[in-house]
N, C-alpha and C positions, 0 to 999 in steps of 0.2 A: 901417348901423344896428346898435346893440349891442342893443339889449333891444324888447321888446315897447312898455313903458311910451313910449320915443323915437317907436315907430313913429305910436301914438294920439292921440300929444298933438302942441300948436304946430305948428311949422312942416307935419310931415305930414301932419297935418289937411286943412289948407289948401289945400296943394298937391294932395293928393288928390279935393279939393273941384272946384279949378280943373282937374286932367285929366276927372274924368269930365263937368262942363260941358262942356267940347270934344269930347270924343269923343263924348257924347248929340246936340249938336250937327253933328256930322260925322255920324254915322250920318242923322241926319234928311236932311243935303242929299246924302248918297250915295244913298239913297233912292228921295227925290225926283226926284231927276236919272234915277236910270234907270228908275223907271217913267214921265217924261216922253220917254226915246229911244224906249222901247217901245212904249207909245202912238203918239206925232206921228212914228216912221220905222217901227218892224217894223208895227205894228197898222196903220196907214194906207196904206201900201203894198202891202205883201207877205197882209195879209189873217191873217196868222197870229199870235192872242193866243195866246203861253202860259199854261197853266191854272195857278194858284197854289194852294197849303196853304189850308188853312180860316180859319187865323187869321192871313190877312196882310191889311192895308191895301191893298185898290185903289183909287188914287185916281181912275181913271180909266174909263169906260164902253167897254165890246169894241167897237168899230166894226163896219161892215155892209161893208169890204171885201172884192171875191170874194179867195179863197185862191189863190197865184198862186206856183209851188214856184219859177220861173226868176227873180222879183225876190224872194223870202227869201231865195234865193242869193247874189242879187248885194248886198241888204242887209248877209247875212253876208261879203262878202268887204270890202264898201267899210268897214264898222265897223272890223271885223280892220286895215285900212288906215291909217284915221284913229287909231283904237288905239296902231300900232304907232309912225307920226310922233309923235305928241305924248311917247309913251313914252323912246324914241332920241333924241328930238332934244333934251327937255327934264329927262328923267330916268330916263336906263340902270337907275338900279338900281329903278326901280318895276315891271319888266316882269316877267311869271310871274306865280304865285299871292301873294308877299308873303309869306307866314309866313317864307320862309324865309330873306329878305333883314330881317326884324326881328331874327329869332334870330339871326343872324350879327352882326347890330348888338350886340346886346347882350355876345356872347362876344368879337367882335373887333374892332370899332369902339368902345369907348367910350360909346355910345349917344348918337354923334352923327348923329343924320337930321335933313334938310333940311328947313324948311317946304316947300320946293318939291314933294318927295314925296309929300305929303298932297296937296296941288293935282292934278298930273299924277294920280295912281294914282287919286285920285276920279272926273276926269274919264276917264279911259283905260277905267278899270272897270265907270261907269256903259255908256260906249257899246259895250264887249263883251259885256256880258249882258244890255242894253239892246237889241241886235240878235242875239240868240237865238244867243250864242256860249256854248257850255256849261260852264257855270262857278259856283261860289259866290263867297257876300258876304262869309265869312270872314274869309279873305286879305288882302284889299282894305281891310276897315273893321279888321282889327289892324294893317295897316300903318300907314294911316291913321289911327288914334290913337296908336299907335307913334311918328311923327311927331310928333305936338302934344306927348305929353307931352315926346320930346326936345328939341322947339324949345323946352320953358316951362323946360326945366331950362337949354339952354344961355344963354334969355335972362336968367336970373334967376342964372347964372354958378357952378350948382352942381360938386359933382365928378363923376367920371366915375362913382363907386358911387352918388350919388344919381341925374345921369339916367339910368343902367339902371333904377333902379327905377322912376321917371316915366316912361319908355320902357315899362314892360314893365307899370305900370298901365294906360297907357293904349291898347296892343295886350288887354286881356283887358277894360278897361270897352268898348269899341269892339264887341267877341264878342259880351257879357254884354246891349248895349243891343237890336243888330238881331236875334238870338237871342231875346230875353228871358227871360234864363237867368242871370241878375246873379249867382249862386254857381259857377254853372259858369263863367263867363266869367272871375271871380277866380283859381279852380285852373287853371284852362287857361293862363294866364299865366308861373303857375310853373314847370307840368307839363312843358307842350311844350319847353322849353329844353332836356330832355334826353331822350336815346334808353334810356336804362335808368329803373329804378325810382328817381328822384331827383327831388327840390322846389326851386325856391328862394325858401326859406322867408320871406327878407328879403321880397317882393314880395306875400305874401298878403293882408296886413291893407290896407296903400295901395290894393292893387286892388278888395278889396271895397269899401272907403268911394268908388272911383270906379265902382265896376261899377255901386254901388246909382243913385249920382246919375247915369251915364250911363241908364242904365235908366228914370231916374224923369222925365228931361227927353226921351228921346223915348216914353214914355209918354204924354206930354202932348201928343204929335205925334199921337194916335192916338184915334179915338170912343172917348167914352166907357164905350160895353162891350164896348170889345176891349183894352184896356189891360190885364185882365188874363188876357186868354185864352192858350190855349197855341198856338204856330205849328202845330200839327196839332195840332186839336180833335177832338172825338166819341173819342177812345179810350179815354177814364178807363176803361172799361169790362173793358179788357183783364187778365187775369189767368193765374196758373198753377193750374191745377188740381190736380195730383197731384208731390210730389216725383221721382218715375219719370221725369218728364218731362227733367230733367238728361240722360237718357242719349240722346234728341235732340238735343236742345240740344249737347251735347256734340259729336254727330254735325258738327251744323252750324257749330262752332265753327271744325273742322277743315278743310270745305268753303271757310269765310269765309277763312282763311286762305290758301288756293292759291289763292282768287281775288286778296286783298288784295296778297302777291307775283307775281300775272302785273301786278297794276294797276300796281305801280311800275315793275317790270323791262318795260313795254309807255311810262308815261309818261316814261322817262328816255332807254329805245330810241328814241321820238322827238325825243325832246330832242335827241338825239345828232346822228338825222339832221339835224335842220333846221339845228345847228352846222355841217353839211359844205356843205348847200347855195350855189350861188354866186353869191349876191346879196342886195343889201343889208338890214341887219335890222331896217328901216323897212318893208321888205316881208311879211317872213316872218309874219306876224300873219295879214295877208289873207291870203297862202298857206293857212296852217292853219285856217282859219274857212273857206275856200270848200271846202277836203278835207273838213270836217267834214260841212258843208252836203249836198257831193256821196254821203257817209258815210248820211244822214239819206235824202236820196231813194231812193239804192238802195234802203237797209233800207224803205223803204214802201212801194216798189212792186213789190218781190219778193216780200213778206209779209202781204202781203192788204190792203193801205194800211190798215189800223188806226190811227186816228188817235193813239193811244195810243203809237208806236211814235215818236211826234216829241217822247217827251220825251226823246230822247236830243240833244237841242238844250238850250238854253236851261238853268233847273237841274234840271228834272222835277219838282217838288215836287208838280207835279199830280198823274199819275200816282200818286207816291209815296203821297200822300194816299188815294188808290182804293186803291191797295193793302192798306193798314195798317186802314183805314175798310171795306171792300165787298171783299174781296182775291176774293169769287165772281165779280164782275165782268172779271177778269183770267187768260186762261188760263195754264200755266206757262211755256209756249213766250215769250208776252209779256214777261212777265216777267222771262225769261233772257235776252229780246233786248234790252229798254231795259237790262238791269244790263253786259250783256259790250258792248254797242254805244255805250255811256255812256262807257265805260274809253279806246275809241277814239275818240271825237270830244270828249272830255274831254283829252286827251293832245294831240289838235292843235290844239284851241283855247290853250291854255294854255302846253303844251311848246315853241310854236312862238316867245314869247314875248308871246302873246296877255293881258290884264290881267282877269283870275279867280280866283277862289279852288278850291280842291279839297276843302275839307267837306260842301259841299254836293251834289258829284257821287257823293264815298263814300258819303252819307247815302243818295241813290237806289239806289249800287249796294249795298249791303249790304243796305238795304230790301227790294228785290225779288228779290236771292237768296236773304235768308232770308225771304221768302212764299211763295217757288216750293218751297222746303226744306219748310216749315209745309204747301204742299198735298201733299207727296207724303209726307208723315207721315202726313196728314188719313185717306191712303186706307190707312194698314196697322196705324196704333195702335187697341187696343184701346177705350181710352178720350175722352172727348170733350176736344176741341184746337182750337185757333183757329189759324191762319194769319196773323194777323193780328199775334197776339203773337210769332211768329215774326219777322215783320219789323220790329220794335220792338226788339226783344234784338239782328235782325241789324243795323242802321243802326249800334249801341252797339258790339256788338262789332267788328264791320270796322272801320270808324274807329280804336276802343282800337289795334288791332291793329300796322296802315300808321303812325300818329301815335304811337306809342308813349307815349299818353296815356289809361289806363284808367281814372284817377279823374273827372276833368273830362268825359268824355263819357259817363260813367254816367249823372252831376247832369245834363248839357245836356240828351240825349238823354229823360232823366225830365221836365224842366223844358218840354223843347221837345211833349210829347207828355202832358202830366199821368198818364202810367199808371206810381205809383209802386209800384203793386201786383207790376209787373215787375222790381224791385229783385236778386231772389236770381238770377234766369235772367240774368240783365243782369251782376250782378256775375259769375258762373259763364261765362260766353262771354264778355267782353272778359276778362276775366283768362287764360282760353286762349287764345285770340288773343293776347294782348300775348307770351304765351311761345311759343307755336308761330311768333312771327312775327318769334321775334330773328335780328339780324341783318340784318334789313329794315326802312324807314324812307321815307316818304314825302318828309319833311324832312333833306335830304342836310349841312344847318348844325348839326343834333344834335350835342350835342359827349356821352358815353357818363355823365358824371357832372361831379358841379363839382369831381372832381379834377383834369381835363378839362380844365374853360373857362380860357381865357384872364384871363378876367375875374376868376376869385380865382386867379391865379396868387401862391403865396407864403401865402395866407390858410392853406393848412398844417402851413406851416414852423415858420408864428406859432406855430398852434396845441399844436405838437409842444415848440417851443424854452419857450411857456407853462407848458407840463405839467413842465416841470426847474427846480430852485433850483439858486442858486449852490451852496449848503451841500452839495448833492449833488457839486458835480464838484471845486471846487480840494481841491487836496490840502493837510492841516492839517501834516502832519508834515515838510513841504519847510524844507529850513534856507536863510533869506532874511537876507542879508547886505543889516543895516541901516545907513547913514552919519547922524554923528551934524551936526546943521548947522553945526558950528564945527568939523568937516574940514579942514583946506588941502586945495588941489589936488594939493599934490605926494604926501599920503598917498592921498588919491584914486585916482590916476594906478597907486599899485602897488597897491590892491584890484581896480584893472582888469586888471591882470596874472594874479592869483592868482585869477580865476574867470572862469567863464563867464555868469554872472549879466550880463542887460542892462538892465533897469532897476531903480534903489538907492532906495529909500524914503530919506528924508532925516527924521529924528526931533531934536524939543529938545530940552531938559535933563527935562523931567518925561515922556519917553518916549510921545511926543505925534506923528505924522507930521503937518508941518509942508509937506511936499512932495516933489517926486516929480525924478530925473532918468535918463537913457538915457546908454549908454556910447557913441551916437552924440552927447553935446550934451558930452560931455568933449572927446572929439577935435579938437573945436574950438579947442581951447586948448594941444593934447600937444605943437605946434611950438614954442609960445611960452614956455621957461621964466622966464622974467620975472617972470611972475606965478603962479609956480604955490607960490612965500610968499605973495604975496598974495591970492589969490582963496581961498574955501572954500565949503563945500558950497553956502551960501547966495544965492551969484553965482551957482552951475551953476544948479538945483535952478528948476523951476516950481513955484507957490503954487497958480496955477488947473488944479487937476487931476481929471480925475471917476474915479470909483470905487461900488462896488459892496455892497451887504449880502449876510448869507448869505441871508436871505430872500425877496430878490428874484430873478426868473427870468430865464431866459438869452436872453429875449426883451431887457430891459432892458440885459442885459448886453450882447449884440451891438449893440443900437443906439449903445450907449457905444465902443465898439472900432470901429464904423464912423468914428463920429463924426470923430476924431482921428487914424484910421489906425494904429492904437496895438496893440500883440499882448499886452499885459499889464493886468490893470487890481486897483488893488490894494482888498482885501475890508477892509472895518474893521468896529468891534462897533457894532450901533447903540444899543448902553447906555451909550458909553462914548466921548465926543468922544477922536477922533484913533486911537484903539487899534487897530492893524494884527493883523489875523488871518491875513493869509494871501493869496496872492496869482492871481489867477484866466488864466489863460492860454487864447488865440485856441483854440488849436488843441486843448485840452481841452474845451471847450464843442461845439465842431464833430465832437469824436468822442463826445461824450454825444451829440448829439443823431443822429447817423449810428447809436450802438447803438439809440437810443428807436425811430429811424425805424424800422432793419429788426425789431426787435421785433414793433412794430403791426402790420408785412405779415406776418410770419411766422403770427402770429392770427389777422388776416383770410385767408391761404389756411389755415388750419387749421379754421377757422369753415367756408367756401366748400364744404369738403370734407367 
């Protein structure tokens, strides 16, 4: 897309109409689907409902089964199980969290994804955190739209720069619907594709006209007075009292930080391991969801079985919600243990190749380490402070940090929680985080900028080869031996002698270039004297020849030199049919734009410094 105006109107419209219908729609049956495993297998079995956010849909009533730690177990290894079959056998690359196998679509596939992926990764996802594997919805519902948009673009036989943008609408309306965050889920789109401070800006406008309709159609999924409530309610309340307050904040920016790098260098650690393991990776799913499982009993029966202590199962968002809501009800120790014990059964369920997302696990671990941060402020600052808002700003900032996406989780994180009152503390910790945390990345398919990606590989060059006229590079004062078209060959023959000149503009009688020929198209003829009285310029000489203005850029021009293979191309006046000005050469244009190039780096490390 060149301009704004292309992006809003016709075809994009449309298309962005149809992704975010599918992804509203996807989100509703991903949904569905896993609050039905939870219910009819964790809840009826195992006795264990996890607690949900204030403002999620339960479709369903807690059951009266006793709580039973040895079938949660075996529920989480058989899910993990079933997970990991459908995953391997039906579709390799839906297994993980999902962001990461979109963004790599986007940089180096073409944004070719399978419908089949949306299938699989719906269902895989539904039954891994449908059986209290710990994990978000994320992942799953951007893959998952992800997906749709690429299927609508490859049916509808777009190019590979339109279905990345379909692709990449429909990974950020997918965020934007089960979130209900429809601005965040748009920036998030663009954001996450790279690991440094870079957009791609082509995808913003597509995504919010799909983020709004995904949003708006499972909105419609939802009672009428929860459509528009926030997934953690009761917080509007939350606010920053004193500007002072930064230099906490700040504190805890830093904390969020070394936890955000133990979180990935712990979930990639096992990643690692489960690569080594020696058996099939149809299995490895259950493996990691019954470690997890076995993770979760320890931690409760060493630590006073607080029931609060299993949300390091499932996504925690209960918990999460006490925190942020009642964070008195929560002592630190708590706290500390669902956020570092989260990291680890979050890493096996997922790293193992288990089907979950990882926003939702950061959001608990950052939450509860910045409450625990906020109580142990509570007891030294002078002035009156909230705990609460601590864990609000922490969810935003850890996140920013691991994701190297500070803008998009500002808006969510605001979005997901109504307290936009926390705006300044929020931008102030995710903006340290995102810098204290470079070089660390959650998403290993990050590509550093869109100098980077694959995917505009060349859109540079254009750019650079744009910024040069012809007028700028050939040389006016080169002396060009013209043949006039009623030449013979045989005078021909000795102007090829006396220069080195290889290709001869061919001019008529009113000094008119007429056409154009190469001292490879003479040779043709240099054995045969026969005709070298008869043949003249006009026999050699091509009529269909393309050529250049001063005006135009070397963008045009190299497309012309490609065109024909041709290392010369001659410049004419455009006031003035036929009139030869000068003649533009390959290998001049290629050293203007080699000086343009290093120029701009010399500026930007000039800048940088």
């Amino acid at each position: 897309m060149k301009s704004l105006p292309e992006q809003v109107t016709g075809k994009w419209f449309l298309l962005s109409i149809a992704v975010g219908v599918a992804a509203g729609l996807g989100a509703i049956i991903f949904d569905v689907l896993g609050q039905a495993v939870s219910h009819y297998v964790l809840v009826n079995l195992s006795g264990y409902a996890p607690p949900g956010a204030a403002g999620e849909h339960h479709l369903f009533d807690v059951g009266s089964t006793p709580f039973s730690f040895a079938v949660l177990l075996a529920v989480l290894t058989v899910g993990g199980l079933i997970s990991g079959c459908l995953v391997y056998t039906f579709a390799p690359e839906a297994e993980g969290h999902g962001t990461d196998a979109a963004i790599d679509t986007f940089h180096r596939k073409r944004g070719n994804i399978t419908l089949r992926v949306a299938v699989v990764k719906t269902l895989a996802s539904a039954i891994t955190l449908g059986t209290a594997g710990s994990g978000g919805r994320e992942g799953p519902i951007a893959q998952i739209g992800a997906s749709l948009g690429s299927w609508l673009g490859q049916r509808l036989k777009l190019s590979a720069r339109d279905r990345r943008i379909l692709m990449a609408a429909g990974m950020g309306a997918g965020v934007g619907a089960i979130f209900r965050a429809p601005l965040a889920g748009a920036i998030f789109a663009g954001e996450i594709l790279y690991r440094d401070a870079d957009l791609e800006s082509d995808v913003i406008v597509p995504t919010a006209i799909s983020s709004i309709l995904a949003y708006s159609i499972y909105g419609l999924f939802l009672p009428a007075g929860q459509t528009f409530d926030h997934v953690f309610g009761g917080l509007a309340g939350h606010s920053m009292h004193s500007l002072s307050e930064l230099i906490p904040y700040g504190i805890m920016s830093l904390i969020l930080s070394l936890v955000g790098i133990g979180y990935i260098k712990c979930f990639y650690g096992v990643h690692d391991r489960f690569k080594k393991v020696p058996c099939p990776p149809h299995l490895k799913p259950a493996l990691g969801a019954g470690l997890a499982g076995c993770v979760a009993v320890a931690l409760f029966y060493s630590c006073g079985q607080d029931e609060n202590l299993l949300a390091v199962l499932s996504t925690g968002y209960g918990v999460l919600q006490t925190a942020l809501r009642s964070p008195e009800e929560l002592t630190i120790k708590i706290l500390l243990l669902v956020g570092f014990v989260k990291i680890v059964t979050t890493s096996l369920t997922i790293s193992s190749g288990g089907s979950g997302g990882v926003f939702g696990p950061s959001m608990v671990i950052g939450g509860c380490v910045g409450v625990a941060t906020g109580k142990v402020v509570e007891q030294f600052w002078w002035g009156p402070i909230s705990a609460g808002t601590f864990g609000v700003v922490g969810m935003a900032g850890f996140f920013a940090g691991i994701a190297r996406a500070p803008i998009s989780t500002i808006i969510m994180v605001s979005e997901m929680t109504g307290s936009y009152q926390l705006l300044l503390p929020t931008m102030w910790v995710s903006t340290l985080c995102f810098l204290l945390c470079n070089g660390h990345t959650l998403y290993t398919k990050q590509v550093a900028s869109r100098l980077e990606s694959p995917a505009h590989r060349g859109d540079f060059m254009v750019d650079v080869l744009e910024g040069i006229k012809v007028a700028d590079v050939y040389r006016r004062g080169r002396l060009i031996e013209n043949v006039p078209e009623a030449m013979p060959l045989s005078q021909i023959v000795k102007v090829l002698s006396r220069t080195h000149q290889h290709y001869f503009p061919v001019m008529d009688s009113d000094d008119r270039m007429v056409g154009i020929f190469s001292a490879d198209d003479v040779r043709t003829y240099i054995y045969d004297e026969t005709i070298w009285q008869l043949a003249d310029a006009s026999d050699v000489m091509t009529t269909k020849f393309l050529s250049v203005c001063p005006d135009d850029d070397l963008n045009v021009a190299l497309q012309k030199f490609t065109a024909l293979n041709i290392d010369e191309l001659p410049v004419l006046d455009p006031g003035e049919e036929g009139k030869l000005v000068g003649m533009l050469r390959r290998k001049e244009s290629i050293g203007a734009y080699n000086r343009q190039l290093a120029s701009r780096q010399e500026a930007a490390r000039e800048e940088s410094e």
